[in-house]
Backbone atoms as SQL, in Angstrom:
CREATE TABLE atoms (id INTEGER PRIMARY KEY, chain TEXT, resi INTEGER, resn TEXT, atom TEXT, x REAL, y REAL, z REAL);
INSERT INTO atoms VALUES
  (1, 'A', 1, 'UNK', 'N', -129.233, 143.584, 85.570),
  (2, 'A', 1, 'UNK', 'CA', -130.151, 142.535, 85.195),
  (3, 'A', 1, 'UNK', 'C', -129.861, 142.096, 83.770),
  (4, 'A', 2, 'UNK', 'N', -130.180, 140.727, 83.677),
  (5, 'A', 2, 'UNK', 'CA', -129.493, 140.128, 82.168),
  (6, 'A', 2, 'UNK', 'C', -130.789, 140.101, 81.652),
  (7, 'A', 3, 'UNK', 'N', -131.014, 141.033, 80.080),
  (8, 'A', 3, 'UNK', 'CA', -132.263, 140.918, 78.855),
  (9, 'A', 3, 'UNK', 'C', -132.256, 140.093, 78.693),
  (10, 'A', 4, 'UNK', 'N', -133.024, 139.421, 78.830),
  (11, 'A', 4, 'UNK', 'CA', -134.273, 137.437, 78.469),
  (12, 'A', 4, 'UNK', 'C', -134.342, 138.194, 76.810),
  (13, 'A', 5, 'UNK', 'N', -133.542, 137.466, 76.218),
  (14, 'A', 5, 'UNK', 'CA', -133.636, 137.554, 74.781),
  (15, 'A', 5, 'UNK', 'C', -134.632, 136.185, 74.164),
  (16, 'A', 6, 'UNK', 'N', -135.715, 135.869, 74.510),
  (17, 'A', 6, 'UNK', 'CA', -136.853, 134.909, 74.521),
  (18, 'A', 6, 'UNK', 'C', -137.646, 134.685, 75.418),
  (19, 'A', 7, 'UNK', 'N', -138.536, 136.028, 75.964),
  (20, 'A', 7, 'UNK', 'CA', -139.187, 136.039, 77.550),
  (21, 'A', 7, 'UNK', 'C', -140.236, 134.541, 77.122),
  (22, 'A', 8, 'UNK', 'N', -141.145, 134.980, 75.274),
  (23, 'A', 8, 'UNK', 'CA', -142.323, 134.401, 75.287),
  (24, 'A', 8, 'UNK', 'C', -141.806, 132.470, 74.670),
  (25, 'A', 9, 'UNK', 'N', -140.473, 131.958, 74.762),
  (26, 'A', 9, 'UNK', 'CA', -139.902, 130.305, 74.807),
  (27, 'A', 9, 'UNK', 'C', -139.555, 130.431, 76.009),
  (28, 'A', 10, 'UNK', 'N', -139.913, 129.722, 77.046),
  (29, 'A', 10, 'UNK', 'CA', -139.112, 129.511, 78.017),
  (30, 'A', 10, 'UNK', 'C', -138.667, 127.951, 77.988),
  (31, 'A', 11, 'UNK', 'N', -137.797, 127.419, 78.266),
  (32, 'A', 11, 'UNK', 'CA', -136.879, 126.273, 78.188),
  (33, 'A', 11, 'UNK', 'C', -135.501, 126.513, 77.376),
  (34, 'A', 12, 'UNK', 'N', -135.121, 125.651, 77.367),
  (35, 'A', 12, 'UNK', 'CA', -133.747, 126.021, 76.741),
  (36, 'A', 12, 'UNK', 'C', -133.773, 126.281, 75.275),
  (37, 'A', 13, 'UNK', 'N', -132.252, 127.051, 75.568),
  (38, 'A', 13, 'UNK', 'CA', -132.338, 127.739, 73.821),
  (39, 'A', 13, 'UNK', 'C', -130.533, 127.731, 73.577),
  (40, 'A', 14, 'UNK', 'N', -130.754, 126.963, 72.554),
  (41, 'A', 14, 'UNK', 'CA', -130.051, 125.884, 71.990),
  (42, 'A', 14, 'UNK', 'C', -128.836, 127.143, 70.864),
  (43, 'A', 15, 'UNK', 'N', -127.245, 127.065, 71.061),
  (44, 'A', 15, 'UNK', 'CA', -126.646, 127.659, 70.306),
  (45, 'A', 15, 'UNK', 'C', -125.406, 126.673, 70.279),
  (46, 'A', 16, 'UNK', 'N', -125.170, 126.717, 68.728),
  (47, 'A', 16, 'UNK', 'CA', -124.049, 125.716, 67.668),
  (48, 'A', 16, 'UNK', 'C', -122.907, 126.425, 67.718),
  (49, 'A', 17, 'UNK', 'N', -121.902, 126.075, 68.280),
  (50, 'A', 17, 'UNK', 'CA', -120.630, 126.891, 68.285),
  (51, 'A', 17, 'UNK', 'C', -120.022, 125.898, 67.847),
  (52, 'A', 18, 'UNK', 'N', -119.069, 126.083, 66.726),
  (53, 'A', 18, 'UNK', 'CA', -118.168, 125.252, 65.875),
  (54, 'A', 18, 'UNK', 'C', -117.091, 126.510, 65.482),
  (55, 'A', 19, 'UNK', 'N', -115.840, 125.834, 65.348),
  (56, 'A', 19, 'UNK', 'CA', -114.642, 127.093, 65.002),
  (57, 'A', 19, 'UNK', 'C', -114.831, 128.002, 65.751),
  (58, 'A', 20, 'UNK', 'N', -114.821, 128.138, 67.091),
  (59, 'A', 20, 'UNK', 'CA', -115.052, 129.452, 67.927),
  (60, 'A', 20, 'UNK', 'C', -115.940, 130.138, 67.745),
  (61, 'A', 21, 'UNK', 'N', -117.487, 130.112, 66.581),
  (62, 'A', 21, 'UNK', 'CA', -118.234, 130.945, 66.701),
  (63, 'A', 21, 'UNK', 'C', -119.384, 130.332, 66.637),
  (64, 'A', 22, 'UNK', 'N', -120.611, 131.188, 67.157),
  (65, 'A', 22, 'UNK', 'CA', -121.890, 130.903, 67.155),
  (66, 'A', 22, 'UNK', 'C', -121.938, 130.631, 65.264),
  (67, 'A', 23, 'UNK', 'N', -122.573, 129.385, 64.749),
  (68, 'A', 23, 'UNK', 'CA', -123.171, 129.445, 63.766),
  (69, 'A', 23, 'UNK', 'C', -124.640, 129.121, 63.339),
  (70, 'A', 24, 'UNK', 'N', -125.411, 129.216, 64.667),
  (71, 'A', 24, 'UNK', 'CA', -126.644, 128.475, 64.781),
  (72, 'A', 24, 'UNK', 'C', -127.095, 129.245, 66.170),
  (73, 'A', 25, 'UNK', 'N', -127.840, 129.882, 66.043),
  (74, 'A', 25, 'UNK', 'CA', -128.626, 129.605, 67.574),
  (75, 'A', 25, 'UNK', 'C', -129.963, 130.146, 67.124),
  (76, 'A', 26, 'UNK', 'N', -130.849, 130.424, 68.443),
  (77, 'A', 26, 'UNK', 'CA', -132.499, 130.864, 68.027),
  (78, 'A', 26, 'UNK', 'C', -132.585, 132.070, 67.238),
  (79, 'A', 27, 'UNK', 'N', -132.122, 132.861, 67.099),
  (80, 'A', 27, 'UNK', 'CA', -132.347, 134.320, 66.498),
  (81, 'A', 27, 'UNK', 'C', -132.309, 133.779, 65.370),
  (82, 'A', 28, 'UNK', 'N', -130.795, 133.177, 64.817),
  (83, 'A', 28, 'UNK', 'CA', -130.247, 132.662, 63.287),
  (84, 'A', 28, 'UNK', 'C', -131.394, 131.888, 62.962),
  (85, 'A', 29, 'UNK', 'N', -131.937, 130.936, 63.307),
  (86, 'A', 29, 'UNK', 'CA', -133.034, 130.070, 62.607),
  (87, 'A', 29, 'UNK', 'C', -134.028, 130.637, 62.942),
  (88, 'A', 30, 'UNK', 'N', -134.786, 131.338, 63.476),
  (89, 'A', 30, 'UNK', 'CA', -135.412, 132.139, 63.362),
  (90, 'A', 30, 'UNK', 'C', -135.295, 133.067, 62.107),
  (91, 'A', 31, 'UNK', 'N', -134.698, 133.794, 61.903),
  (92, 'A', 31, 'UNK', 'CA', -134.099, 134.502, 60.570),
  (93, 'A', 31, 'UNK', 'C', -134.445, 133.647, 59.644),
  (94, 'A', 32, 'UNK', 'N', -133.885, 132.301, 59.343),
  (95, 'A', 32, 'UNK', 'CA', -133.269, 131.506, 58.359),
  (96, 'A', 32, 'UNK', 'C', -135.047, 131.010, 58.360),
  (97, 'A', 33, 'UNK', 'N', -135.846, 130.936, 58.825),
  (98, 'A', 33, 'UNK', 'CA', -137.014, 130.313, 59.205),
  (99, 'A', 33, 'UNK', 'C', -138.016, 131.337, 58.659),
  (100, 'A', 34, 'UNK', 'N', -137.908, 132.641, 58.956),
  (101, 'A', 34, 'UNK', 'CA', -138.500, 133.957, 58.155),
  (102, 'A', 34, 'UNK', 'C', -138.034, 133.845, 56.467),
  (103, 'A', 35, 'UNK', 'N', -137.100, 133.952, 56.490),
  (104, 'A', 35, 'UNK', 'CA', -136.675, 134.233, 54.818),
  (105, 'A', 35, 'UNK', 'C', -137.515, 133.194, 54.179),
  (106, 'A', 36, 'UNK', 'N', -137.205, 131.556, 55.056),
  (107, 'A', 36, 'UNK', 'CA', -137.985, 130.968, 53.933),
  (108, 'A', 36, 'UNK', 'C', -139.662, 130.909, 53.672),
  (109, 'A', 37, 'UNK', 'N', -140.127, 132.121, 54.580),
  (110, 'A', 37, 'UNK', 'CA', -141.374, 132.089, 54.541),
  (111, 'A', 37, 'UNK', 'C', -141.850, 133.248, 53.493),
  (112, 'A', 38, 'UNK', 'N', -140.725, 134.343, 53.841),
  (113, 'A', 38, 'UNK', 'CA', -141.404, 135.717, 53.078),
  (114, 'A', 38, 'UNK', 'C', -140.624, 135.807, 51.764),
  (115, 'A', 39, 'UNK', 'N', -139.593, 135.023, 51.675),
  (116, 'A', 39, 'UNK', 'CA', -138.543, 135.274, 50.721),
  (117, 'A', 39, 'UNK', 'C', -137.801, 136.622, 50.661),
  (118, 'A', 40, 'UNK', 'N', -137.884, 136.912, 51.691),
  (119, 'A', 40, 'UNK', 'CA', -137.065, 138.362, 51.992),
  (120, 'A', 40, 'UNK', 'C', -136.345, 138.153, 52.996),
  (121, 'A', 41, 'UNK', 'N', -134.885, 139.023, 53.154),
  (122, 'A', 41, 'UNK', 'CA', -134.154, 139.310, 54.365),
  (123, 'A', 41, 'UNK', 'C', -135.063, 140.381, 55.173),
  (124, 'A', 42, 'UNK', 'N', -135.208, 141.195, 54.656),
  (125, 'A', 42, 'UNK', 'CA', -135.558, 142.191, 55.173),
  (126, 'A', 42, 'UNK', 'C', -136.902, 142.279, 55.555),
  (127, 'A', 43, 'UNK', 'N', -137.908, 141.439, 55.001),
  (128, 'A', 43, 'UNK', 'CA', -139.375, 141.174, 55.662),
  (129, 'A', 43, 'UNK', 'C', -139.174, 140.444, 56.664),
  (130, 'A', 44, 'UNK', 'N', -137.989, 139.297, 56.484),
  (131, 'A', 44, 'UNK', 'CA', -138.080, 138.275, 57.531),
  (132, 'A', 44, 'UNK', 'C', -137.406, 139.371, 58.898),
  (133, 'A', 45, 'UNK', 'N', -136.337, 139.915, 59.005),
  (134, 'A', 45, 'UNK', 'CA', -135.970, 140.443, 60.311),
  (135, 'A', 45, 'UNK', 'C', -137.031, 141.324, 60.552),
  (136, 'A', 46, 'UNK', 'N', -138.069, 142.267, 59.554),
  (137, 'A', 46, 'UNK', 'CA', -139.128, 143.334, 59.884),
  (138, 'A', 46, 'UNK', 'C', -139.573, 142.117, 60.924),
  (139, 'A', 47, 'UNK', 'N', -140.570, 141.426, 60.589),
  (140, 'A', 47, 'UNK', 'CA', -141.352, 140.325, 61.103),
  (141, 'A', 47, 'UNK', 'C', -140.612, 139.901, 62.822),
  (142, 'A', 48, 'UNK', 'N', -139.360, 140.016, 63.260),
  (143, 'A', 48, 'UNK', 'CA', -138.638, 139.661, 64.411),
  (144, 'A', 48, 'UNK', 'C', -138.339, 141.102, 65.184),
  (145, 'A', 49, 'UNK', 'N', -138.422, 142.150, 64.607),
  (146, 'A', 49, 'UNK', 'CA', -138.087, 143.362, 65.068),
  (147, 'A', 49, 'UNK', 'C', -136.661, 144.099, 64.701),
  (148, 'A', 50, 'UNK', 'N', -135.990, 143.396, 63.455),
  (149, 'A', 50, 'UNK', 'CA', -134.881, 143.507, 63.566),
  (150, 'A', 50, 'UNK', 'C', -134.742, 144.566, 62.623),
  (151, 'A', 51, 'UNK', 'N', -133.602, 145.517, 62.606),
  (152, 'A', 51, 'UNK', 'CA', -133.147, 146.225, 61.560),
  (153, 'A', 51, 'UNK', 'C', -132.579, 145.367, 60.174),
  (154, 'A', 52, 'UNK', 'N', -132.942, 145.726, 58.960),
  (155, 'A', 52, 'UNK', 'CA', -132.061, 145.504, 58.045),
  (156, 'A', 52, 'UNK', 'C', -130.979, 145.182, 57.882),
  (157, 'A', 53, 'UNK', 'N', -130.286, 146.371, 57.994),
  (158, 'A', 53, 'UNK', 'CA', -128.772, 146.178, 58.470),
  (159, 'A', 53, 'UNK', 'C', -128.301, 144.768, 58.996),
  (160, 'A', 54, 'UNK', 'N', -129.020, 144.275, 60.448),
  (161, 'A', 54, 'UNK', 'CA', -128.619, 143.419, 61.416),
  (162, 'A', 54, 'UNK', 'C', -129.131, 142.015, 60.659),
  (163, 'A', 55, 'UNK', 'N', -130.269, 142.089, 60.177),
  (164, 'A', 55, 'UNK', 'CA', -130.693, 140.835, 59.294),
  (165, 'A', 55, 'UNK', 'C', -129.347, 140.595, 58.383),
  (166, 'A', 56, 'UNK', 'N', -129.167, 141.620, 57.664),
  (167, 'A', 56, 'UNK', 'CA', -128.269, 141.529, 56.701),
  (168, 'A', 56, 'UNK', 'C', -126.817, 140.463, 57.221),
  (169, 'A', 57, 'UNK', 'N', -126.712, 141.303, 58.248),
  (170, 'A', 57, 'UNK', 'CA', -125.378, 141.276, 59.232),
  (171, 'A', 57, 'UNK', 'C', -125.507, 139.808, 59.525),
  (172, 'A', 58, 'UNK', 'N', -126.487, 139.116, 60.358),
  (173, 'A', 58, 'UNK', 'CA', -126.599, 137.973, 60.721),
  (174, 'A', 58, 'UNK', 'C', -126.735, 136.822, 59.534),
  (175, 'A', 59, 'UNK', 'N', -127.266, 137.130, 58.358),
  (176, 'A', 59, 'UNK', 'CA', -126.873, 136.087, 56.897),
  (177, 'A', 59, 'UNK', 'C', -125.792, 136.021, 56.733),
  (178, 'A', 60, 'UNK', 'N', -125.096, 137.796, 56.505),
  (179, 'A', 60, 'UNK', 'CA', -123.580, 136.981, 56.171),
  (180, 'A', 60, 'UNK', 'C', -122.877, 136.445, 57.115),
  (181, 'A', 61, 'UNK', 'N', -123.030, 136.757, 58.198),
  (182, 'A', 61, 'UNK', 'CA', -122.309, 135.959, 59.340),
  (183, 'A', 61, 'UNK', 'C', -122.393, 134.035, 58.538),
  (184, 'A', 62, 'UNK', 'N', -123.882, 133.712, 58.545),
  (185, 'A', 62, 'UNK', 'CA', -123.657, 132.297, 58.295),
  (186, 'A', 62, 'UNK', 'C', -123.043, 132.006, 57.084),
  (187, 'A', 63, 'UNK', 'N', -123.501, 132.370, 56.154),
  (188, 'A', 63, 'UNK', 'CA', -123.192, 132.308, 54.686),
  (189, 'A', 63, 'UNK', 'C', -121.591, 132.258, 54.932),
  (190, 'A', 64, 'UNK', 'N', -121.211, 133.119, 55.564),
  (191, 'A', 64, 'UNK', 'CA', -119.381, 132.763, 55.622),
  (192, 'A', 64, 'UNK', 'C', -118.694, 131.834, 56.318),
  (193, 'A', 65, 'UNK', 'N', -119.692, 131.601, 57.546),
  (194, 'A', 65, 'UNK', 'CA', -119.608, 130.256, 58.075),
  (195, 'A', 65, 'UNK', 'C', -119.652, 129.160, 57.966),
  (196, 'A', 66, 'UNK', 'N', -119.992, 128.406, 56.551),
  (197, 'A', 66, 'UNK', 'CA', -120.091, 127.225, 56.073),
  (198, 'A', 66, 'UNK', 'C', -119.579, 127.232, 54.339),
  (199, 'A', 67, 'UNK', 'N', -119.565, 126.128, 54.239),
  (200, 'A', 67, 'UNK', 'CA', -118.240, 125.761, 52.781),
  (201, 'A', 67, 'UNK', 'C', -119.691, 126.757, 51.714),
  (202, 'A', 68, 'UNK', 'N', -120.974, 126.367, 51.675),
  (203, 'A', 68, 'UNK', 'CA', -121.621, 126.798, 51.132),
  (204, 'A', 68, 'UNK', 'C', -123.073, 127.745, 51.785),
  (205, 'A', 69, 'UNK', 'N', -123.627, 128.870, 51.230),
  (206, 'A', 69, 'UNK', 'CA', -124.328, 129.982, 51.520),
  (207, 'A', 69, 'UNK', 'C', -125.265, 129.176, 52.129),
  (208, 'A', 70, 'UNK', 'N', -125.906, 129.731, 53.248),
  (209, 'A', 70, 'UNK', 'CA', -126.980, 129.094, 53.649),
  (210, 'A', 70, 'UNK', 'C', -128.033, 130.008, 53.170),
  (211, 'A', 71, 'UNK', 'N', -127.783, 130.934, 52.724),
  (212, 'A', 71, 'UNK', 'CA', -129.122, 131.993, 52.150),
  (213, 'A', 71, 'UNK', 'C', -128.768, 132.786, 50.980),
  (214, 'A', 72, 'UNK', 'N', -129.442, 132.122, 49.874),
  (215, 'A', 72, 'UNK', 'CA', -129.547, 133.018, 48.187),
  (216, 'A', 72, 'UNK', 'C', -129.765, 133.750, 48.229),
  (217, 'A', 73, 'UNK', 'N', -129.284, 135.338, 47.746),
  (218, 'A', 73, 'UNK', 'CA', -130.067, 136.789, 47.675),
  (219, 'A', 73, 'UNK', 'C', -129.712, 137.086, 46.441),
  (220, 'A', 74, 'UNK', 'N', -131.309, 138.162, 46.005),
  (221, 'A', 74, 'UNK', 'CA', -131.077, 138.205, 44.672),
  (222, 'A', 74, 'UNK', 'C', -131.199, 140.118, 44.837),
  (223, 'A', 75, 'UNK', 'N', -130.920, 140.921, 44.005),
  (224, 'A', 75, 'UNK', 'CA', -130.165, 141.767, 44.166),
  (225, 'A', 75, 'UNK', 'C', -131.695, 142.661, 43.547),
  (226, 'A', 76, 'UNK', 'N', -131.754, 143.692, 43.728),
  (227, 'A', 76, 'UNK', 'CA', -133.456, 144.299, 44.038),
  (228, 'A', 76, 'UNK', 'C', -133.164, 144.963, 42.540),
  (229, 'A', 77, 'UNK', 'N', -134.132, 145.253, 41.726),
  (230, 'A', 77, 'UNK', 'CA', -133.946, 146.368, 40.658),
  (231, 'A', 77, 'UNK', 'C', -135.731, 146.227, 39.995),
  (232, 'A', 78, 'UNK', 'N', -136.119, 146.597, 38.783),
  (233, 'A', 78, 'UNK', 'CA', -137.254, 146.755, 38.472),
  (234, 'A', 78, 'UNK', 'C', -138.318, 145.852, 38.898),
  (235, 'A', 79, 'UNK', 'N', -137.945, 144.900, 39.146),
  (236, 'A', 79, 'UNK', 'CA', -138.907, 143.300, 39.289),
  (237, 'A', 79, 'UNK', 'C', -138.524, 142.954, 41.295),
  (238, 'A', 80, 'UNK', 'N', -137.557, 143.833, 41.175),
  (239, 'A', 80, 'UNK', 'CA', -137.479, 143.181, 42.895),
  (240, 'A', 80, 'UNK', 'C', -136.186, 142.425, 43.376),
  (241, 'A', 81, 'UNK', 'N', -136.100, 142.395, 44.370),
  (242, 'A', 81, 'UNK', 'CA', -134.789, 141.367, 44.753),
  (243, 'A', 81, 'UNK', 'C', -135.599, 140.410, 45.626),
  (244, 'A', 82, 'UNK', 'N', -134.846, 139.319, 46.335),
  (245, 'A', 82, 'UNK', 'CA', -135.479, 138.288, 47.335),
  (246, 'A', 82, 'UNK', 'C', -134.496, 137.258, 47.637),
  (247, 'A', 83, 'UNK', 'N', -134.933, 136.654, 48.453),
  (248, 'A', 83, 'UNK', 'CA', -133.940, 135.448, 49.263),
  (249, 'A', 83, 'UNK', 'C', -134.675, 134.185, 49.264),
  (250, 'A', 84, 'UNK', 'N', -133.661, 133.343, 49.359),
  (251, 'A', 84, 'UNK', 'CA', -134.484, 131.900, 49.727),
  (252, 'A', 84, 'UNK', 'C', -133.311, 130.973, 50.399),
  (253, 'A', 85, 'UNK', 'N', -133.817, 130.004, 50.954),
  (254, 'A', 85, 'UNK', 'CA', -132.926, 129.104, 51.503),
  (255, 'A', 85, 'UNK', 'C', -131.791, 128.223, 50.522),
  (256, 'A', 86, 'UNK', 'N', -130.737, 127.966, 50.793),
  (257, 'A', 86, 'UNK', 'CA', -130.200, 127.070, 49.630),
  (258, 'A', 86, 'UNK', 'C', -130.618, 126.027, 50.132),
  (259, 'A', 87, 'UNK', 'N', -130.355, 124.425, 49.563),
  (260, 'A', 87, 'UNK', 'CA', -130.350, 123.562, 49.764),
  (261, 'A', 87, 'UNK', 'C', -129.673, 123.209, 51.008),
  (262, 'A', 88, 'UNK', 'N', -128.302, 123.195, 51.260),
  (263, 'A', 88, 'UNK', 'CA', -127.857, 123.478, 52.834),
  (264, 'A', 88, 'UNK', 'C', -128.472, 123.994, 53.340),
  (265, 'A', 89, 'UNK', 'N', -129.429, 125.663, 53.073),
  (266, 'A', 89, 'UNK', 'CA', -129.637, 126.483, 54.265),
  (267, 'A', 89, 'UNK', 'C', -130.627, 125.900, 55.127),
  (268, 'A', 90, 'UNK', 'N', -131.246, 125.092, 53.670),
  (269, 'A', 90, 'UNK', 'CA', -132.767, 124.474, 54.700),
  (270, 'A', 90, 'UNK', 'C', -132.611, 123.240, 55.352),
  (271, 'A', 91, 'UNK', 'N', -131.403, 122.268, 54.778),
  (272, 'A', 91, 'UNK', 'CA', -131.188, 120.804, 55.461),
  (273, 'A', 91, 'UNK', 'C', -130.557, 121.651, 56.704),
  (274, 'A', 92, 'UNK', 'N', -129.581, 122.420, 57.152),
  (275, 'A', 92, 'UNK', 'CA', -129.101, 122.975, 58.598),
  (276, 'A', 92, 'UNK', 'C', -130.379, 123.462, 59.264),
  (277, 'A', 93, 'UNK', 'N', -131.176, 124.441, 58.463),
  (278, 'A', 93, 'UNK', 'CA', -132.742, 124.962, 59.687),
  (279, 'A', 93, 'UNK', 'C', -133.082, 123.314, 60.263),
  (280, 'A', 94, 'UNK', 'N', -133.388, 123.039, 59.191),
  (281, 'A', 94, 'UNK', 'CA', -134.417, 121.020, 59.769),
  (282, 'A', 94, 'UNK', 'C', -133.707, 120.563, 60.737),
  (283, 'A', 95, 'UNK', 'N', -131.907, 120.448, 60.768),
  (284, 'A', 95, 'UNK', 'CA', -131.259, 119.890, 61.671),
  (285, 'A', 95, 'UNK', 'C', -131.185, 120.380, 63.018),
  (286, 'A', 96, 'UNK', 'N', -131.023, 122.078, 62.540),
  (287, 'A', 96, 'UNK', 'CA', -130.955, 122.336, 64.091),
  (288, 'A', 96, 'UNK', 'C', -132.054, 122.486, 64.598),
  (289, 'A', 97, 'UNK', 'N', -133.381, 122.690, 64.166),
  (290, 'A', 97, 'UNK', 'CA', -134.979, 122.454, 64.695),
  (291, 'A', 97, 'UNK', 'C', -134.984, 120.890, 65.671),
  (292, 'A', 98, 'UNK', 'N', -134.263, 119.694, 64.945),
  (293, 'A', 98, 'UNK', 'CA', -134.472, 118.444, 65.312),
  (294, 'A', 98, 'UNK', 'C', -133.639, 118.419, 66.634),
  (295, 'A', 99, 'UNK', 'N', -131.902, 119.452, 66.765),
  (296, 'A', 99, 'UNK', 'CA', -131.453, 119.239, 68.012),
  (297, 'A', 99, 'UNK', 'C', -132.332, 120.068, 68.679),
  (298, 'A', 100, 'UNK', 'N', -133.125, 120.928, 68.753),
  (299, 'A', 100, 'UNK', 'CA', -133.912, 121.912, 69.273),
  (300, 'A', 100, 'UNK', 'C', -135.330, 120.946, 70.298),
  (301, 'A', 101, 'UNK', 'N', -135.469, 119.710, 69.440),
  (302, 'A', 101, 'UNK', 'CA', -136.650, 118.690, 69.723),
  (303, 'A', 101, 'UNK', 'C', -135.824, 117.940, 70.909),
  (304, 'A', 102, 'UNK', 'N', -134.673, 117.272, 70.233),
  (305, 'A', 102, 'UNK', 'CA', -134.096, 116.546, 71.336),
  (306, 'A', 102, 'UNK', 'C', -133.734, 117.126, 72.580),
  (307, 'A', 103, 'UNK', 'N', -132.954, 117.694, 72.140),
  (308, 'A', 103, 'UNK', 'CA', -132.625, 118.895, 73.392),
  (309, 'A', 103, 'UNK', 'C', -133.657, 118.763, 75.192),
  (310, 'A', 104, 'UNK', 'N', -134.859, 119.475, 74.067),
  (311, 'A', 104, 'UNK', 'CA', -135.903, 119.258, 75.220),
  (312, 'A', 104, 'UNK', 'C', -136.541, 118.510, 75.643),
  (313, 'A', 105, 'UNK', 'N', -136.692, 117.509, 74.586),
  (314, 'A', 105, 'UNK', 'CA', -137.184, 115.901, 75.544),
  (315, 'A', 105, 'UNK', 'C', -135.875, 115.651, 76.391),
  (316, 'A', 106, 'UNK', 'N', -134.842, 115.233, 76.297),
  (317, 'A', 106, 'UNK', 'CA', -133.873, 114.879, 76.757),
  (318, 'A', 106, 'UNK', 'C', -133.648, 115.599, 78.321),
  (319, 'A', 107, 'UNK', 'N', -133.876, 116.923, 78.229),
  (320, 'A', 107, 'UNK', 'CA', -133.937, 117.697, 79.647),
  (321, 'A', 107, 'UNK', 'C', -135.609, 118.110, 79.841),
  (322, 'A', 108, 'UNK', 'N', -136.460, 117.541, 79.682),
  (323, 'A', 108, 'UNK', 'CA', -137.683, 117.436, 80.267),
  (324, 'A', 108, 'UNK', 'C', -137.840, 117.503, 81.912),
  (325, 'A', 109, 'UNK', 'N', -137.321, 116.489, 82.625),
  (326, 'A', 109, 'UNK', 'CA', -137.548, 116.411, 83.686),
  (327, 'A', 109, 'UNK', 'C', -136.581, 117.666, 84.407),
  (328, 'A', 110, 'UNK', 'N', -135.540, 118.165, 84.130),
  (329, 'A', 110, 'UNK', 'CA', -134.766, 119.213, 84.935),
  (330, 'A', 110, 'UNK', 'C', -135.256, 120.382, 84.616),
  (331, 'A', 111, 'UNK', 'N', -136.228, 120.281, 83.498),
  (332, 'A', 111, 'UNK', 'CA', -136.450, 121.694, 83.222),
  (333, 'A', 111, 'UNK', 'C', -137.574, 121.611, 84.081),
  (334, 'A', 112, 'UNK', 'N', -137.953, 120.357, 83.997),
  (335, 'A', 112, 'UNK', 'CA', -139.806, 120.599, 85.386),
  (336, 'A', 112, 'UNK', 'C', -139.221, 121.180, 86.794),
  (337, 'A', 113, 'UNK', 'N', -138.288, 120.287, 86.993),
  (338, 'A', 113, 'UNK', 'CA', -137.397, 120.390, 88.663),
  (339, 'A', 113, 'UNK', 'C', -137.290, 122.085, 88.771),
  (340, 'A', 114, 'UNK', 'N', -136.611, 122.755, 87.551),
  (341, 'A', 114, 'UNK', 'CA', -135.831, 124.108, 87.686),
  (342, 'A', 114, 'UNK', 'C', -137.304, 124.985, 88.176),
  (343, 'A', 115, 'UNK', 'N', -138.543, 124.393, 87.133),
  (344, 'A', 115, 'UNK', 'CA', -139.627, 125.211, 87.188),
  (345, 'A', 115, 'UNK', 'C', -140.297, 125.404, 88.191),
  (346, 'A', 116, 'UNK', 'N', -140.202, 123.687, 88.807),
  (347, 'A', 116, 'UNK', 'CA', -141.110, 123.371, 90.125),
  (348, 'A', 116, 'UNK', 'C', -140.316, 124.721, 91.384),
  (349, 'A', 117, 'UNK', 'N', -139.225, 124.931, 91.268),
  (350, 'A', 117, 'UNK', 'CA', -138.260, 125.265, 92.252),
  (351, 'A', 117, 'UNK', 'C', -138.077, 127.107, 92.011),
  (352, 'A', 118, 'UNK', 'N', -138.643, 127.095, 91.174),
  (353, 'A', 118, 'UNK', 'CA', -139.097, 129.050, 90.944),
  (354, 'A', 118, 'UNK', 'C', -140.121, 130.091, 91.598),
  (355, 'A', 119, 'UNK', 'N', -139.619, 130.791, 92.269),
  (356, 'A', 119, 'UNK', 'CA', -140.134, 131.251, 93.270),
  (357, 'A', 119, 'UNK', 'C', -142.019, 132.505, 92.876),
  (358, 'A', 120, 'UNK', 'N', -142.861, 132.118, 93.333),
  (359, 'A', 120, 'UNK', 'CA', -144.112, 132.856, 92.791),
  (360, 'A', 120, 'UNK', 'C', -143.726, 134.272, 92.322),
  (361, 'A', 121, 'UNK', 'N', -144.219, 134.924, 91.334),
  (362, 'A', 121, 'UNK', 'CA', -144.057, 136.496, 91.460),
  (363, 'A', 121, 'UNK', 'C', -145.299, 137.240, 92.051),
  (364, 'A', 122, 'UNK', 'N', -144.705, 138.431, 92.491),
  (365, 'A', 122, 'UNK', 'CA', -145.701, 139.117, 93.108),
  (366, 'A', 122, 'UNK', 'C', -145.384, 139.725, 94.011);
């Protein structure tokens, strides 16, 4: 059986592959969508269920993926460390939120058809 990695979105879920790799999909803006709320990596993946580590893992993934960082980190010591969006990081969240909008108006009606056509549970 394939893990529904988004049981509680159902409709489509939208991933940016450019140069052979994912540089965008729901988890990543999700992430990128946490940081700019808590100003942390690491509050923002707590907040998704994620390990540290993997938060970590999934910034630099993007950050290396584009000419410039999509996420500032500042390095922890008496006063604290923290993150924030760069200027790219947050014009790419807005963009891919907006293909995220189109997306689903655009397949509105097939996603009703797929739904209408799903069998009761029970």
């Amino acid at each position: 059986m394939t893990r529904l990695r988004h049981p509680e979105r159902p409709g489509l879920h939208l991933r940016v592959v450019l140069e052979g790799q994912v540089v965008l999909g729901p988890g990543k803006a999700d992430l990128l969508e946490g940081i700019a709320t808590t100003g942390s990596i690491a509050a923002a993946g707590r907040e998704m269920g994620m390990s540290y580590k993997r938060a970590w893992s999934l910034v630099e993934e993007m950050n290396a993926a584009f000419r410039d960082p999509l996420v500032l980190a500042a390095k922890g010591g008496a006063r604290g460390g923290g993150a924030t969006l760069s200027p790219l990081g947050a014009r790419l969240l807005s963009a891919y939120r907006g293909l995220e909008t189109k997306a689903a108006a655009a397949g509105a009606a097939e996603l009703a058809a797929l739904r209408r056509a799903i069998a009761p549970r029970g």
